[in-house]
Structure formats: structure tokens, C-alpha cells
GUTOR-677999 format. One record per residue (C-alpha): x negated, y negated, z negated; residue in three letters. Coordinates in steps of 0.001 Angstrom, whole numbers. Layout:
! residues N
c1 X	c2 Y	c3 Z	drenmi ALA
...
***
This chain:
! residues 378
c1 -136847	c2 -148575	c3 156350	drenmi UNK
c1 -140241	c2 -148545	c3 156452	drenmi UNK
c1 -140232	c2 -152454	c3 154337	drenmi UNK
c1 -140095	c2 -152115	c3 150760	drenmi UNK
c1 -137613	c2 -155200	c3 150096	drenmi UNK
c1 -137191	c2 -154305	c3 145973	drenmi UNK
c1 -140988	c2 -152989	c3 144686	drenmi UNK
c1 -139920	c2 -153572	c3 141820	drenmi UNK
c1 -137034	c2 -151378	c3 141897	drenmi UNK
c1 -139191	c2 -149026	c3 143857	drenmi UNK
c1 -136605	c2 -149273	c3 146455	drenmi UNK
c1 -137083	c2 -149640	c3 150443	drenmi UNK
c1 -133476	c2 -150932	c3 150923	drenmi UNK
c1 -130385	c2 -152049	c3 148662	drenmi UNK
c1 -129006	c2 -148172	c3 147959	drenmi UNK
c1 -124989	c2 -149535	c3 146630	drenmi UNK
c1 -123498	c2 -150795	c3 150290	drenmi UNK
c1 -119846	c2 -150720	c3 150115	drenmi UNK
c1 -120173	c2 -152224	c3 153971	drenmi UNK
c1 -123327	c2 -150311	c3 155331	drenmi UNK
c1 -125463	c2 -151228	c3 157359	drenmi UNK
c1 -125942	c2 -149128	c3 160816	drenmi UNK
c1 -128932	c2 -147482	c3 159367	drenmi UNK
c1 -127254	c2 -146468	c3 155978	drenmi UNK
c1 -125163	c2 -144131	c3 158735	drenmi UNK
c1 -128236	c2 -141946	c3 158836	drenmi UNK
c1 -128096	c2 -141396	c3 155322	drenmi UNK
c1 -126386	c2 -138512	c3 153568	drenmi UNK
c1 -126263	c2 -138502	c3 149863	drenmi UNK
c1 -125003	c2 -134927	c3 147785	drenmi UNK
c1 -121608	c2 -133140	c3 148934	drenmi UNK
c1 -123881	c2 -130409	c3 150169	drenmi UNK
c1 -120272	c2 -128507	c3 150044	drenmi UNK
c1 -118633	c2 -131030	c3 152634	drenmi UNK
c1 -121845	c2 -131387	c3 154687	drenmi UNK
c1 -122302	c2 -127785	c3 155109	drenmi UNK
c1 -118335	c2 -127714	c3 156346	drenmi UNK
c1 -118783	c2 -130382	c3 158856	drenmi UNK
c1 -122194	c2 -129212	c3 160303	drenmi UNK
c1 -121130	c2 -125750	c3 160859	drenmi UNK
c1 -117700	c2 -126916	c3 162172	drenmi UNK
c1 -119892	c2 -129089	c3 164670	drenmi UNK
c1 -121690	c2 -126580	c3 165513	drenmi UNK
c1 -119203	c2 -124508	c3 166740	drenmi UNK
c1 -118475	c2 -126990	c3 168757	drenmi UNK
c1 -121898	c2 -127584	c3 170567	drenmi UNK
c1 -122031	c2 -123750	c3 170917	drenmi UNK
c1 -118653	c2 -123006	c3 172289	drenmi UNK
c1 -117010	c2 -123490	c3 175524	drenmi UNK
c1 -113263	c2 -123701	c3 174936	drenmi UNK
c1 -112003	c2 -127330	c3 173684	drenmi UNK
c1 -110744	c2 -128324	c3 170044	drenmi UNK
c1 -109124	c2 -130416	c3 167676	drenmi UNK
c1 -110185	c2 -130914	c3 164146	drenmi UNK
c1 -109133	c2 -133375	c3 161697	drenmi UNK
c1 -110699	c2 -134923	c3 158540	drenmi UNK
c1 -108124	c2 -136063	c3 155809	drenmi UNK
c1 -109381	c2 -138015	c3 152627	drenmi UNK
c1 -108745	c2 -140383	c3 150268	drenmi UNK
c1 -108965	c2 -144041	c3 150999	drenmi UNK
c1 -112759	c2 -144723	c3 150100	drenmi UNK
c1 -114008	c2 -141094	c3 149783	drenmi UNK
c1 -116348	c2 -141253	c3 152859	drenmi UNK
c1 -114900	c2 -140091	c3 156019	drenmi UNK
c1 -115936	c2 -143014	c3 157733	drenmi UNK
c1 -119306	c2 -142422	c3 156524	drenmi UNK
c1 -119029	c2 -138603	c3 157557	drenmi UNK
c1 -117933	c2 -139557	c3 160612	drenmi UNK
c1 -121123	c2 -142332	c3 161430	drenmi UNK
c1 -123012	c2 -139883	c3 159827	drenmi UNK
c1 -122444	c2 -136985	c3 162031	drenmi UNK
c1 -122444	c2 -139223	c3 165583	drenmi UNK
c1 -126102	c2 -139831	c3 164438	drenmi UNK
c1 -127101	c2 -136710	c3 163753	drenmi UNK
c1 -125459	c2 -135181	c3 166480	drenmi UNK
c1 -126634	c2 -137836	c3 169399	drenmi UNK
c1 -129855	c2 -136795	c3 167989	drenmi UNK
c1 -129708	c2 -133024	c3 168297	drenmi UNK
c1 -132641	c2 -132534	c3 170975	drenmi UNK
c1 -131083	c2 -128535	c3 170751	drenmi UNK
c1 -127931	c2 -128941	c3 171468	drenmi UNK
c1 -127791	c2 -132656	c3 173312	drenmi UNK
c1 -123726	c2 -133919	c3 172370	drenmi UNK
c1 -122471	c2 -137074	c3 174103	drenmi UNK
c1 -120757	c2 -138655	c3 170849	drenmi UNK
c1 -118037	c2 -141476	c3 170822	drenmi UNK
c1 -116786	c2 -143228	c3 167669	drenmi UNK
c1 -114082	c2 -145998	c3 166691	drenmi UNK
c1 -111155	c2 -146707	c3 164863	drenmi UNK
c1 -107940	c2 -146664	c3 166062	drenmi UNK
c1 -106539	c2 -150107	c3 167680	drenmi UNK
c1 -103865	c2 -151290	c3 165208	drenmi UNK
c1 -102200	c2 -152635	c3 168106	drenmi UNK
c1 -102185	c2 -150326	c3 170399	drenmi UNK
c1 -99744	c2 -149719	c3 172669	drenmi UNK
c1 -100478	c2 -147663	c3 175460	drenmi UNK
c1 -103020	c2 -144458	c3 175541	drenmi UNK
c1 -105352	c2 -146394	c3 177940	drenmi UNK
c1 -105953	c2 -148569	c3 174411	drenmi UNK
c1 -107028	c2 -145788	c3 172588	drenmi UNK
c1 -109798	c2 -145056	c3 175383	drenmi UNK
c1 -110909	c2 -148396	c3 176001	drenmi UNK
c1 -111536	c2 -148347	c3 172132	drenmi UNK
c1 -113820	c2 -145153	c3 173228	drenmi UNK
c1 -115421	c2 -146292	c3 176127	drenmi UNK
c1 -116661	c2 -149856	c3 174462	drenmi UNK
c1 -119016	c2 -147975	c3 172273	drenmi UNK
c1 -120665	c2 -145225	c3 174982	drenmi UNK
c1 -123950	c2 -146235	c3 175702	drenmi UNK
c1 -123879	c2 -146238	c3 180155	drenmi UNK
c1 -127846	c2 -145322	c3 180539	drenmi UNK
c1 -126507	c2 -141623	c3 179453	drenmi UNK
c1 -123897	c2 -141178	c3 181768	drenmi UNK
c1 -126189	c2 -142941	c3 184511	drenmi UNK
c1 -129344	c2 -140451	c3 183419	drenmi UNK
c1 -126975	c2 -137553	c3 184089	drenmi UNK
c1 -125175	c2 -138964	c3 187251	drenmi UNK
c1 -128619	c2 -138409	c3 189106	drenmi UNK
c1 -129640	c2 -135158	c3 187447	drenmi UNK
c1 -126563	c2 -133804	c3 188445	drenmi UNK
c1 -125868	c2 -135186	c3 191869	drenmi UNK
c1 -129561	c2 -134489	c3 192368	drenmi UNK
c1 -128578	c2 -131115	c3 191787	drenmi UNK
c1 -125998	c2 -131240	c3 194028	drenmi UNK
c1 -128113	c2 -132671	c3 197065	drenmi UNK
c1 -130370	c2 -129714	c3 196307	drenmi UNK
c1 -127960	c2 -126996	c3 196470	drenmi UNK
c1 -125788	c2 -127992	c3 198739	drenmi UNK
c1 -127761	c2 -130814	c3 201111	drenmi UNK
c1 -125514	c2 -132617	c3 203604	drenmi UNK
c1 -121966	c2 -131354	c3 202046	drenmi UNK
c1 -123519	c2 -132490	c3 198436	drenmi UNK
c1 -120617	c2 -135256	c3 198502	drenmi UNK
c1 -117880	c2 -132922	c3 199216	drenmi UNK
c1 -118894	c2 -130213	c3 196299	drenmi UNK
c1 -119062	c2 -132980	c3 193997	drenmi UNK
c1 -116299	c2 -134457	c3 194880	drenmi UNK
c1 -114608	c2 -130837	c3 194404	drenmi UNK
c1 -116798	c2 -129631	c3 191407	drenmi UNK
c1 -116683	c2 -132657	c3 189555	drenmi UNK
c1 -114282	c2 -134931	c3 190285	drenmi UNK
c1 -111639	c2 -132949	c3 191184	drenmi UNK
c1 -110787	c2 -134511	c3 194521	drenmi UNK
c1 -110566	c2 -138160	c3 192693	drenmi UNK
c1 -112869	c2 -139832	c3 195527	drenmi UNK
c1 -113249	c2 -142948	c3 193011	drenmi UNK
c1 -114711	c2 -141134	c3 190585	drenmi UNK
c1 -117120	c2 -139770	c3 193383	drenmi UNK
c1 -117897	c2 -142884	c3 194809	drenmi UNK
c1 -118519	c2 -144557	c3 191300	drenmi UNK
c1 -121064	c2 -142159	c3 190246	drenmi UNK
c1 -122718	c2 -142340	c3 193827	drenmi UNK
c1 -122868	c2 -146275	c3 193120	drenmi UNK
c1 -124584	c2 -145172	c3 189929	drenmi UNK
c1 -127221	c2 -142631	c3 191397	drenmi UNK
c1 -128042	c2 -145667	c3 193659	drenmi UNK
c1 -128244	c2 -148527	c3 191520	drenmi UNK
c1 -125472	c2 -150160	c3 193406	drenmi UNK
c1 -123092	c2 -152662	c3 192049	drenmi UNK
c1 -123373	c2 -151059	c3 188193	drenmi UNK
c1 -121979	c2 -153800	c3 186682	drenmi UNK
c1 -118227	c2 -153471	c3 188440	drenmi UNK
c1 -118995	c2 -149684	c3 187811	drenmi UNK
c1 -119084	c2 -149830	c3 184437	drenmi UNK
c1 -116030	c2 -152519	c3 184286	drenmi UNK
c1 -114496	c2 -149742	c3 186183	drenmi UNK
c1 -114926	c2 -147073	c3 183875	drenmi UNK
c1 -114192	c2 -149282	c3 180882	drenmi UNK
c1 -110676	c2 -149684	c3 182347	drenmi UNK
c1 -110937	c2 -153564	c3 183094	drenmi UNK
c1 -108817	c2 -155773	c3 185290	drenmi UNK
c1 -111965	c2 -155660	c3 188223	drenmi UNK
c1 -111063	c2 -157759	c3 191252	drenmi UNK
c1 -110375	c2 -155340	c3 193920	drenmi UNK
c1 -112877	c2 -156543	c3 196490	drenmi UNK
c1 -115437	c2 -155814	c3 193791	drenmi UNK
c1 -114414	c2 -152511	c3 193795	drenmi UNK
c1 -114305	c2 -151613	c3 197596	drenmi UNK
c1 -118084	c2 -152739	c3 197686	drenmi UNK
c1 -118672	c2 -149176	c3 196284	drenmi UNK
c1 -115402	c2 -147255	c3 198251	drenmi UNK
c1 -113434	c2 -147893	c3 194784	drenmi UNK
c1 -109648	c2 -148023	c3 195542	drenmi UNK
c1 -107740	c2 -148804	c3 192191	drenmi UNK
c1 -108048	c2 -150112	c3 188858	drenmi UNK
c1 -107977	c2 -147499	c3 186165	drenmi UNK
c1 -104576	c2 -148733	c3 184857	drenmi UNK
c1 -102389	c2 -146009	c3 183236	drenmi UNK
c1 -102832	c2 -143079	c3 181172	drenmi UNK
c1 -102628	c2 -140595	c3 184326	drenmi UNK
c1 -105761	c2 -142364	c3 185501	drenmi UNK
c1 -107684	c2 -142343	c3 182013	drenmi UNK
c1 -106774	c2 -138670	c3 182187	drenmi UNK
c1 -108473	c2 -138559	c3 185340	drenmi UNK
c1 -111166	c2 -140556	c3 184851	drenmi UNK
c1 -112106	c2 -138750	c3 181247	drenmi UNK
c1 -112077	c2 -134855	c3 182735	drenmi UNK
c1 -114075	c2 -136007	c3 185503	drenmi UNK
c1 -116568	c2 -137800	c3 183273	drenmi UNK
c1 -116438	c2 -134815	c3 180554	drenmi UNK
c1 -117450	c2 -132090	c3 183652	drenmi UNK
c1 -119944	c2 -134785	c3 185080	drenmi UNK
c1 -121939	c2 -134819	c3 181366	drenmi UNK
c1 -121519	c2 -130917	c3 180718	drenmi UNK
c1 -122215	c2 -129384	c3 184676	drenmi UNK
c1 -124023	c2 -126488	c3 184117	drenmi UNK
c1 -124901	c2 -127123	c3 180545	drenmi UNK
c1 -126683	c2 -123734	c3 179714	drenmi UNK
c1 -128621	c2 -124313	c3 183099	drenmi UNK
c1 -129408	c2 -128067	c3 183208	drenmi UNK
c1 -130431	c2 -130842	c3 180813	drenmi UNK
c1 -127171	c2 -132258	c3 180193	drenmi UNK
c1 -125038	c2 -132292	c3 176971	drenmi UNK
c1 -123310	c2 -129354	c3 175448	drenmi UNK
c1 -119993	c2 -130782	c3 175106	drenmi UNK
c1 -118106	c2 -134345	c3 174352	drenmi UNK
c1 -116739	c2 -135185	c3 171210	drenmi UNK
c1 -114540	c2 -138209	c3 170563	drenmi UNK
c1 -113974	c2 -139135	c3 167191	drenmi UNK
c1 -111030	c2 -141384	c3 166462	drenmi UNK
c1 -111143	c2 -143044	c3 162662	drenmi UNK
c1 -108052	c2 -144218	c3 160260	drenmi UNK
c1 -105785	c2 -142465	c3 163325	drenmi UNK
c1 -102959	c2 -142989	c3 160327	drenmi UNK
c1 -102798	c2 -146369	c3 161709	drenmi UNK
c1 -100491	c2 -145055	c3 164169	drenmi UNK
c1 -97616	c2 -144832	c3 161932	drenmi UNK
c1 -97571	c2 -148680	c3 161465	drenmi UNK
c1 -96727	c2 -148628	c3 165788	drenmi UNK
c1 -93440	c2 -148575	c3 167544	drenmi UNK
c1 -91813	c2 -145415	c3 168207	drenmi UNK
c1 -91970	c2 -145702	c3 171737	drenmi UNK
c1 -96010	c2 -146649	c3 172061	drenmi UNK
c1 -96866	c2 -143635	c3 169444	drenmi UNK
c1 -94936	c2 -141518	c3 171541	drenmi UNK
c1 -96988	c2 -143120	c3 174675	drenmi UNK
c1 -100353	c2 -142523	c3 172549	drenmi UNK
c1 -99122	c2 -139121	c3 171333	drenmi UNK
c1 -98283	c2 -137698	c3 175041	drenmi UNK
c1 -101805	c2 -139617	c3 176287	drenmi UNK
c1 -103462	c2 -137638	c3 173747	drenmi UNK
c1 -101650	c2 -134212	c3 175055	drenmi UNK
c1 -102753	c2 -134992	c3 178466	drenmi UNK
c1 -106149	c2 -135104	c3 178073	drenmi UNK
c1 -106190	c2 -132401	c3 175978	drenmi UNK
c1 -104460	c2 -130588	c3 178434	drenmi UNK
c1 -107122	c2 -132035	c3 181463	drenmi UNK
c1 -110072	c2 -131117	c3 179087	drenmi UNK
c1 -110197	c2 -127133	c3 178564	drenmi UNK
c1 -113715	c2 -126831	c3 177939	drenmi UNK
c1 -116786	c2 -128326	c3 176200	drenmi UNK
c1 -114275	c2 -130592	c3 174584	drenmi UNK
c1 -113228	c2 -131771	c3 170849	drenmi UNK
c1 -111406	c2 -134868	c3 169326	drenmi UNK
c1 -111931	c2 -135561	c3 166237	drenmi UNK
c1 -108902	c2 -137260	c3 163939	drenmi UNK
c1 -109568	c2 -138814	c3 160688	drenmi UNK
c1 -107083	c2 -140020	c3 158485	drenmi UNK
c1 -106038	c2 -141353	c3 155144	drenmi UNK
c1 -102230	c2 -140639	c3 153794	drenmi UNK
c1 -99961	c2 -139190	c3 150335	drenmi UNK
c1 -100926	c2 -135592	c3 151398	drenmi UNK
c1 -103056	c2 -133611	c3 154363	drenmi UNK
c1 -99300	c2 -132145	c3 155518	drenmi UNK
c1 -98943	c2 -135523	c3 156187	drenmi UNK
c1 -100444	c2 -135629	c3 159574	drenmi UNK
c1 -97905	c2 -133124	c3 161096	drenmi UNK
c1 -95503	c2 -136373	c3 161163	drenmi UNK
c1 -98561	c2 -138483	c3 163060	drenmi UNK
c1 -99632	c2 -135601	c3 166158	drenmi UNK
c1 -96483	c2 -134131	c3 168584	drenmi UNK
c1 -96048	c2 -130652	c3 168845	drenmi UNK
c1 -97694	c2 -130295	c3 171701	drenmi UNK
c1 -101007	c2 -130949	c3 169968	drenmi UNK
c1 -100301	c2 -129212	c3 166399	drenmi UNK
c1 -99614	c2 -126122	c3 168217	drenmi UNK
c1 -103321	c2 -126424	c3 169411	drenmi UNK
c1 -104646	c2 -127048	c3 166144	drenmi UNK
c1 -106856	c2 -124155	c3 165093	drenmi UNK
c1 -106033	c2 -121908	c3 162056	drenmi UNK
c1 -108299	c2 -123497	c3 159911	drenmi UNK
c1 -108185	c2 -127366	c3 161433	drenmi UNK
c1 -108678	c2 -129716	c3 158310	drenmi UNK
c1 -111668	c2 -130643	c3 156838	drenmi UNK
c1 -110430	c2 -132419	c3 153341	drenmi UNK
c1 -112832	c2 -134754	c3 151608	drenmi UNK
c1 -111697	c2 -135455	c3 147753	drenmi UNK
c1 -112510	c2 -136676	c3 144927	drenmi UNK
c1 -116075	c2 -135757	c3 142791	drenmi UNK
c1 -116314	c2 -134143	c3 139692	drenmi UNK
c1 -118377	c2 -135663	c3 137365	drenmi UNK
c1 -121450	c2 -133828	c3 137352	drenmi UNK
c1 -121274	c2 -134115	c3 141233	drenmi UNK
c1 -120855	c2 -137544	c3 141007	drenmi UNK
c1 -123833	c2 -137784	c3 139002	drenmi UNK
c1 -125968	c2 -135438	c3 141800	drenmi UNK
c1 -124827	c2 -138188	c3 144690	drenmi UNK
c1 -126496	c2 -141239	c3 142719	drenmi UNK
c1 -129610	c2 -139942	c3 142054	drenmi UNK
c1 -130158	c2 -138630	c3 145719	drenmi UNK
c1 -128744	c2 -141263	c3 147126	drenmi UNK
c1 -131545	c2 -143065	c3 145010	drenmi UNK
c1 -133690	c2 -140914	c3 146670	drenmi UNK
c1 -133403	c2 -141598	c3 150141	drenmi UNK
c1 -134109	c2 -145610	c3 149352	drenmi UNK
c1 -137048	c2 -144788	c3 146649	drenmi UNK
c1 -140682	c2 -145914	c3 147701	drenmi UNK
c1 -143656	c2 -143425	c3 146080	drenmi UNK
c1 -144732	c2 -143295	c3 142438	drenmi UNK
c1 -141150	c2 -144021	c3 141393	drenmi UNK
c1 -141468	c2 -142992	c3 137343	drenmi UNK
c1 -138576	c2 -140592	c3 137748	drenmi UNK
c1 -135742	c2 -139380	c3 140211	drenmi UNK
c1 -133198	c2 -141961	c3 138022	drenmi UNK
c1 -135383	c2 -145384	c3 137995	drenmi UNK
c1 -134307	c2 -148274	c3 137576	drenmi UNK
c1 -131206	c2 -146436	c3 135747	drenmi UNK
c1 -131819	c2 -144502	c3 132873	drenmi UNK
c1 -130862	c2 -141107	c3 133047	drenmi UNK
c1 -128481	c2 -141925	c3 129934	drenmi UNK
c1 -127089	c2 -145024	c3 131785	drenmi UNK
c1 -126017	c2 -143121	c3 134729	drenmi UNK
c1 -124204	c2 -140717	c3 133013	drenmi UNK
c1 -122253	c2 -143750	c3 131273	drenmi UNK
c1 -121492	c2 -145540	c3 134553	drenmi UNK
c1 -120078	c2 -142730	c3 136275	drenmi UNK
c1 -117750	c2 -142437	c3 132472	drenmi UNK
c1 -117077	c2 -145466	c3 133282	drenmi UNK
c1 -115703	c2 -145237	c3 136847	drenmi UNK
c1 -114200	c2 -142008	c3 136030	drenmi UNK
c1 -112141	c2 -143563	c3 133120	drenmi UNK
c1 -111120	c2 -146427	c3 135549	drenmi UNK
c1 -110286	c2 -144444	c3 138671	drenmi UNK
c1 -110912	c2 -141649	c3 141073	drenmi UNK
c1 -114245	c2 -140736	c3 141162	drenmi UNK
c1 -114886	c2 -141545	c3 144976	drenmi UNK
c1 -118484	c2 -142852	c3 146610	drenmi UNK
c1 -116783	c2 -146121	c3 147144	drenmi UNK
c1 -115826	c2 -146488	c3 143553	drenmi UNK
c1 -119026	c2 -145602	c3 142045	drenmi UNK
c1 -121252	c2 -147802	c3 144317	drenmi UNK
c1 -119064	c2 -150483	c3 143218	drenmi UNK
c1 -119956	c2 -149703	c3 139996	drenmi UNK
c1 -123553	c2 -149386	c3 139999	drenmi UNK
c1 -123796	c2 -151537	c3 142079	drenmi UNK
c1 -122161	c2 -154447	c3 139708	drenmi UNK
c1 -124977	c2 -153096	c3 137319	drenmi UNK
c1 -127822	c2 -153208	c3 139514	drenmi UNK
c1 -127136	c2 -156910	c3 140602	drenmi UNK
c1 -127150	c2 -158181	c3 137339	drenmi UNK
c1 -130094	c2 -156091	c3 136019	drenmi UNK
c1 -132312	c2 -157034	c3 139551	drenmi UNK
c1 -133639	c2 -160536	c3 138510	drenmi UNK
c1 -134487	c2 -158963	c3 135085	drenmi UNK
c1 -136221	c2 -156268	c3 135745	drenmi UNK
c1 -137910	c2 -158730	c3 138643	drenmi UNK
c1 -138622	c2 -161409	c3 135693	drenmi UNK
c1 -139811	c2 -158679	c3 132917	drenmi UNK
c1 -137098	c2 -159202	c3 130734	drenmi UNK
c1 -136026	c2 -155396	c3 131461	drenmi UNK
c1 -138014	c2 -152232	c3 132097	drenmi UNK
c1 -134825	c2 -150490	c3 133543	drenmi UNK
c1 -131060	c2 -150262	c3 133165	drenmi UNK
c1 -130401	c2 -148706	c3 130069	drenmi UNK
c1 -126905	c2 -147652	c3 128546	drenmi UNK
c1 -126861	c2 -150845	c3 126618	drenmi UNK
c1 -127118	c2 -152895	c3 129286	drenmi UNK
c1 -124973	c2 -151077	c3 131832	drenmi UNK
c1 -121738	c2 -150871	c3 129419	drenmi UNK
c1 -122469	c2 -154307	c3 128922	drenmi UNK
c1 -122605	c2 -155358	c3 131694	drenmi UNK
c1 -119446	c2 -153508	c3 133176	drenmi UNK
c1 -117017	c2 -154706	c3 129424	drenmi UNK
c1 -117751	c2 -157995	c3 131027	drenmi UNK
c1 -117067	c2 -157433	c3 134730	drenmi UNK
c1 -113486	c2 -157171	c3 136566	drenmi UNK
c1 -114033	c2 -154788	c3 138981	drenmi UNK
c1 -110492	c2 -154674	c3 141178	drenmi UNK
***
């Protein structure tokens, strides 16, 4: 954001994005209290070996998808603890477990599994020269020969493309596939299970040792969507879930986030299998603000847009006027980060092209109850 798009404003970027932008992921605006939760519950996670499930409950607009993008960033950018991140929503019509990881699989970026497929193997040639194939294919993949083969392809630049189809769970043509010693499709949730515990010890061999990644974490967003499925493919998705859990004992964690009534809620959306390997403490809740916090996430969230010699920390809202807004939107609704940027940002929009033109110096209280008495915000 290095383009200041509203001098004016003294802003680098448009701060009130109800649908962000990718780079708005990197920014985290006040709930020191929830951030502090999530970063020490992730780190926990990068510095432990055995495997976990946490879930983050909110309300419908109160940031967990942000949390969430926020967090992937910050954690595929940990240079001290290196974390292999994957994000998405659930599949609304999903069906089978294989869905859920395709959803996964779409988003993983293949130069990091490729840059570790030769350190690794590399490894392996080193230590154990001409039987390097066999201890792989024992360490790693766990006798599955087509995972061994497929990362071999990789180390050699071979026929990536099919590779990559491959691990995404396509429909490749089978003489594709026996160009690099591949034998099946990946085409039921035994061979996901397979294909993800080979992949997770693949991108966490030796991870104290070698510079690989410290553990996998899989974050699966609105997972409530589930309820809305069949009984028979939840309990497909449920038991796919329990499997890999069960193939992934270390360096592991899934990540559920949900919206519903109540955080008990979720103990109707997991199977028993996987609640009793919740830990004691597994939810991390994310509410509504109080006002004076409320008031604290605007003006940093201000902060991270604002170019220098800003006149204050509230410009180009009064300190007066923001106070009044977030009235306002606590009047209206639940004060939530989706609410108030709705808000302000109504205000903001109409006070822009004045405060361009001259005819305002900055949003006052005036002008921002004004402006909202007129405006039907659903």
C-alpha cells in the first residue's frame, strides 16, 4: 500500500471494506484480547508435536473470517517457525470427504511442497544412497508407492502437471499417470487419508533438524454449512474428518470455524469420535465489542491506512463524530466489525467528494448523524 489513493483523506487505501481485498487480510485492527488468544493458541501449535483440533465460534459478521485470513498470513510468513497453511470454506455441496480436501488442496501453493520434495529426498539420497527410494517410501509414504513415485516425479521435474492433478484429486487419464509409475486416481476418502499423512510427514521430516515446516494446519471456514447436507454425506464428511485425524498424530491441527444460536452448538455438527479429541479448552469465541472497544478498532484500523502528517489519530472523523457513529450502530444492532464499517463507511462515502471539493474540513457529528437519519442501512 505503498500508493496514497485518498491524500486528502490522508489515507493509502479505502479503510471500511465489508469484502476485503487480499491485502486487507494482513491487517489487524484492536481485539488485542482475541489476537493474543489466537497467536498463542497458534503457537502452541508450531511448537508442539502431538496433533489438534481447535474451533473458532462467532457471530455472523464478527470477524472470524478475517481472523482466519489474518492468521494464514501471518503464519505462512513466520520465517521462525515456517507453517504450511491451508484455508477455505466449506463446499455447500459437498458430499463426500474427498470434497472437503479438494476445497484444501485448490488453494496450496505446489512450489512449497516441490521445494521440500528435494530437500527432503535429497536428504534421503544422502543418508541412505542407493536404498534412498525404499526409506522414503517407508519413512514417508508409508509403503504408498504412488505417493513415492509422485514426489520422485517432482524432485525431477517430470510430468508436474499430471502430478499436481494427481494430488488435487482429479479424474487424470491413467496413461498420464503411469508415465511417472502412478497406479490410481486418488478417488475415495481412504486415499485422501493416504495421500494427506504422507504429504503432512513429507512437509514436517525432521522439522527440528531440516528447513521444512513445523507443522500443517488446515483451516476450514463457515464448517456450520454442514448442517444444511444430507445425513448420510455429513456422516461421510464427519468419519473423513476422523480418519485423518486418526492418520495425522503429529505436527497436525484443523482448524473449524463456525457461526450458529450458541458455541454448544457445534457438538451436534462434529461425531464423537472427534469431540472426544477436542482439547479442554478448544473454543476460541469471538463476540460482540463494547463500546469503548469499538471505538479503539476504528481509530487503529485508521491507522494502518493513514499516510504521514495526518492532523490526528481520528482524521477525517472527528473524535466527537466517531463516538456518535459507533451510538449509532450500537443503538441499531450488535456492535460487530462488519456493522460498524458499514456504518462509517456510509459516512465516509458521502463526506469523500466534500472534503475532496473543500466544502468539508472533516466529518463532524453534524454531518455524520446526518448523514446516517437519511441512510437505510439493512
Amino acid at each position: 500500500m505503498n500508493e496514497i489513493k485518498y491524500p486528502h483523506l490522508y489515507l493509502k487505501e479505502w479503510p471500511f471494506q465489508t469484502v476485503p481485498s487480499p491485502t486487507f487480510y494482513e491487517i489487524w485492527a484492536g481485539r488485542n484480547e482475541i489476537k493474543k488468544t489466537l497467536t498463542e493458541m497458534f503457537k502452541r501449535v508450531q511448537q508442539r508435536g502431538p496433533s489438534t483440533i481447535y474451533l473458532l465460534w462467532g457471530y455472523f459478521g464478527a470477524g472470524k473470517t478475517h481472523s482466519l485470513r489474518y492468521f494464514q498470513w501471518k503464519l505462512s510468513n513466520d520465517k521462525e517457525y515456517p507453517t504450511f497453511v491451508g484455508y477455505h470454506e466449506f463446499p455447500a455441496s459437498a458430499r463426500k470427504f474427498i470434497e472437503l480436501y479438494q476445497s484444501f488442496i485448490a488453494k496450496i501453493n505446489f512450489r512449497e511442497i516441490e521445494n521440500v520434495a528435494k530437500l527432503v529426498y535429497g536428504h534421503f539420497q544422502q543418508e541412505y544412497g542407493s536404498s534412498a527410494i525404499e526409506s522414503f517410501d517407508e519413512k514417508i509414504s508409508c509403503y504408498n508407492d504412488d505417493f513415492t513415485n509422485a514426489i520422485i516425479a517432482l524432485v525431477n521435474g517430470k510430468e508436474k502437471a499430471t502430478v499436481h492433478r494427481w494430488m488435487r484429486a482429479e479424474k487424470v487419464y491413467l496413461p498420464d499417470l503411469r508415465k511417472v509409475n502412478i497406479r490410481k486416481r486418488i478417488e475415495n476418502d481412504e486415499d485422501v487419508c493416504k495421500l494427506f499423512s504422507s504429504l503432512l510427514r513429507l512437509l514436517t521430516y525432521r522439522c527440528t533438524e531440516l528447513s521444512v515446516f513445523k507443522c500443517v494446519i488446515w483451516m476450514v471456514d463457515d464448517f456450520q454449512k454442514i448442517e444444511d447436507l444430507k445425513e448420510d454425506y455429513k456422516k461421510a464428511i464427519r468419519d473423513g474428518l476422523n480418519s485423518l485425524f486418526n492418520s495425522c498424530p503429529e505436527r497436525f491441527c484443523l482448524v473449524l470455524s463456525f457461526t450458529s444460536r450458541s458455541v454448544s452448538a457445534i457438538k451436534g455438527l462434529l461425531s464423537e469420535a472427534l469431540i472426544e479429541r477436542l482439547p479442554l479448552a478448544p473454543y476460541v469465541t469471538i463476540g460482540p465489542m463494547e463500546k469503548e472497544e469499538a471505538k479503539d478498532f476504528i481509530v487503529d484500523l485508521l491507522k494502518q491506512f493513514r499516510s504521514e502528517n495526518a492532523p490526528d489519530d481520528h482524521f477525517p472523523f472527528s473524535p466527537e463524530s466517531v463516538d456518535d457513529i459507533v451510538d449509532f450502530a450500537y443503538k441499531r444492532d450488535t456492535l460487530l466489525p462488519r456493522n460498524l464499517m458499514r456504518a462509517f463507511d456510509v459516512v465516509l462515502d458521502k463526506a469523500e467528494g466534500l472534503i475532496k471539493g473543500g466544502q468539508l474540513t472533516r466529518v463532524d457529528s453534524n454531518f455524520a448523524l446526518e448523514t446516517l437519519a437519511k441512510t437505510e442501512i439493512l
